[in-house]
N, C-alpha and C positions, 0 to 999 in steps of 0.2 A: 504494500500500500504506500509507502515511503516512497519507493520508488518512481509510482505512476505520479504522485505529488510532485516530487522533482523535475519529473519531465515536462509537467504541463506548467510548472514556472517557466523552463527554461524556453518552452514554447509561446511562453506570457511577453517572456521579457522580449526575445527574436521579432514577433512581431509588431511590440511597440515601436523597436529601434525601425525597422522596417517604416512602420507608417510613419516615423519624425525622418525619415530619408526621402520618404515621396512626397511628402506634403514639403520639404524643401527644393526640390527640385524641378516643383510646377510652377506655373504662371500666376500670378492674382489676378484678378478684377481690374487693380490697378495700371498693372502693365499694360492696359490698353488704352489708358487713359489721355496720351497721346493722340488718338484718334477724333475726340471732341473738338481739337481745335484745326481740323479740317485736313487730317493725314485719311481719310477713304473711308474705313469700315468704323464709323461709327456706331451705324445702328446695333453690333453686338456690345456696346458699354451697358446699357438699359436692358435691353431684348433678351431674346436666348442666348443660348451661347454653345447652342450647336451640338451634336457627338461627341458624345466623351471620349477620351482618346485612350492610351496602355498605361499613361499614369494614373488617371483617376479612377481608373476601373481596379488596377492594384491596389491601390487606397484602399478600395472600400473593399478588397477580398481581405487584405492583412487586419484593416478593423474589424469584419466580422470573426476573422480567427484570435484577436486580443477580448473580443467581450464573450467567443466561446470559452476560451479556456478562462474566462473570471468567471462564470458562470457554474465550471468544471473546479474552480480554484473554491468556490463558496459552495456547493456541494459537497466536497471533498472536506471541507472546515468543517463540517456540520454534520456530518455524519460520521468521522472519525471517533473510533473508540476511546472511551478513558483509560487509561494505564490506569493499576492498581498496584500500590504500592510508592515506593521511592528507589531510589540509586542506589541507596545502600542494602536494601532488599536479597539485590542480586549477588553481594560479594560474599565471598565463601567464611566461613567463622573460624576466626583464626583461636590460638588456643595460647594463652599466657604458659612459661614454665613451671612448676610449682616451685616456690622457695621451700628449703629443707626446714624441717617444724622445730629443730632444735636453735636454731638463730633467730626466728621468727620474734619470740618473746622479749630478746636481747636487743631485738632491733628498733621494735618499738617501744621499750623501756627506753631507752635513747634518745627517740624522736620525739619526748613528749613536748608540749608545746610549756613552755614557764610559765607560771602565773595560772595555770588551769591545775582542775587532777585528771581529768582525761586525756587519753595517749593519743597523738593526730595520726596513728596508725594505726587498726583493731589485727592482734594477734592472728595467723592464720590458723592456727594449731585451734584455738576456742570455735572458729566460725568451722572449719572441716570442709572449706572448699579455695581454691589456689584464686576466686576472683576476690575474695575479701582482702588481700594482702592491694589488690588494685585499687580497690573503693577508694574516696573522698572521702576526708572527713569531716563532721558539720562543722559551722564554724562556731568558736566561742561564744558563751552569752558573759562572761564575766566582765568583758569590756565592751558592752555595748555603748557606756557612756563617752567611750573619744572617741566612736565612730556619727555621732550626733554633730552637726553646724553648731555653734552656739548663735541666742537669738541676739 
């Protein structure tokens, strides 16, 4: 489905460029405007203006091929399935190593945080699984009062 998307941009954008190359390379109205002041063919400034010729007729092929594929572009929008899920969904689960249960307790005896009695690391050996040694830990309420503004 990506892919048929892609191609009908690429088909979007080809024949925009297309119709801003033929609508430069034709005549205006203007260009004949000479005429009025008595070079001959006047009566085409006002009037018709005759048979279309290979440019104008390509004009209007490349424009019906830019409002088909917007057409194909907003269809394609609109009907496109929701993804379930996220990015991270898809990637494989990776596996921390287990830290050995006899340093564990030593290590976070160590890293207690000063000024608290809680350790900013929970022992792995108490919790019995290798992701508690990863966890976060909450942060202090002892010092709530110097994370305050004063008023």
């Amino acid at each position: 489905m990506n892919t048929v998307f892609n191609i009908i941009v690429i088909v979007q954008v080809l024949s925009a460029l297309t119709i801003i190359g033929l609508v430069l390379l034709q005549h205006g109205k203007g260009a004949d405007m000479g005429a009025a002041f008595g070079s001959g063919a006047s009566g085409s400034l006002f009037g018709a203006t005759g048979s279309s010729n290979f440019l104008s007729k390509s004009t209007g092929a490349a424009a019906a091929l830019f409002f088909i594929a917007t057409l194909a572009l907003v269809y394609l929008g609109n009907h496109r399935s929701v993804a379930t899920g996220g990015v991270m969904d898809n990637l494989p689960a990776a596996t921390a190593p287990a830290a050995p249960a006899a340093s564990a307790p030593a290590a976070a005896a160590d890293a207690a945080i000063p000024g608290t009695s809680a350790p900013a690391v929970a022992p792995a050996a108490a919790s019995g699984s290798a992701s508690a040694a990863a966890s976060v830990p909450a942060p202090a309420t002892g010092s709530a009062q110097s994370n305050q503004i004063p008023k």
